[in-house]
N, C-alpha and C positions, 0 to 999 in steps of 0.2 A: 546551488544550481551550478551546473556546470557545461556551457556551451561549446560546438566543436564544427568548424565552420558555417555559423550562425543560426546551429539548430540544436536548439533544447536536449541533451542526451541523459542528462544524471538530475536526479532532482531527491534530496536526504528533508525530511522535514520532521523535527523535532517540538516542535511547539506547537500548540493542541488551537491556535488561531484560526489553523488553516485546514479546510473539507476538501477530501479528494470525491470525486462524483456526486458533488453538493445538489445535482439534479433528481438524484436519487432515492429519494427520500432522506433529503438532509446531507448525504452520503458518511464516509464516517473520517474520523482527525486523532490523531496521538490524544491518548489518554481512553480512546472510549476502550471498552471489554471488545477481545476479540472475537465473540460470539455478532457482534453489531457487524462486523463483514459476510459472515455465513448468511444474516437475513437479510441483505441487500440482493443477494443472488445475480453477482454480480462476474462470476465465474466458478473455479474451481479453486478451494483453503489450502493447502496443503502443509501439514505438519512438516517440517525438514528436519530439527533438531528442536529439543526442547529451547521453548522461548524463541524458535524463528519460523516464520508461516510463508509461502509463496501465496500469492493471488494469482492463478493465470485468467487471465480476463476470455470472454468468448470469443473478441473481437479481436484480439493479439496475437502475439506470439511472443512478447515479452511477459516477464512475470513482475509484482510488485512485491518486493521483498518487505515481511514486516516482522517488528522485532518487540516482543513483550515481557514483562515482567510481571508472575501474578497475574496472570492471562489481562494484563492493559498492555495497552498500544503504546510502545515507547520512541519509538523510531518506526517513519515509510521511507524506503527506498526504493527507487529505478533507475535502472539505468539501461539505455538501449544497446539491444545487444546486435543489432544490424550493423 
C-alpha cells in the first residue's frame, strides 16, 4: 500500500487472503480464474496484453489492473490516477 498525503492511492495485492468487493458475492482475490471477475459484473474486463486485464468499474474512472497467469489471478493492482 502506498499513501500520499494520508490517502490511500496504490494498493499491489498478491496473496489470495485478501477479497476486493467481498460484498459482492464473495468478490474475487489472487488466485481465483479470471473468468470469476466477468461474472461479478462489476464493470468493464478488458484484455490489454496477454496475461494483463483492466477492470474499469462503473462507478470510477480508475481502472484495477490485473495480472494472470494461465488465466489465475496473480497480482491486483491500483493506483489512482487523479
Amino acid at each position: 500500500m502506498m499513501f500520499t498525503d494520508g490517502v490511500l492511492t496504490t494498493i499491489s495485492l498478491a496473496d489470495n487472503r485478501f477479497s476486493l468487493f467481498k460484498l459482492k458475492e464473495g468478490g474475487f482475490k489472487v488466485a481465483n480464474y479470471i473468468n470469476r471477475v466477468a461474472t461479478l459484473n462489476l464493470g468493464e474486463l478488458v484484455l490489454r496484453k496477454e496475461g494483463e486485464y483492466w477492470l474499469r468499474l462503473t462507478h470510477m474512472d480508475d481502472a484495477i489492473r490485473i495480472l494472470t497467469k494461465n488465466n489465475l489471478i496473480t497480482r491486483i493492482i491500483y493506483v489512482e490516477t487523479n
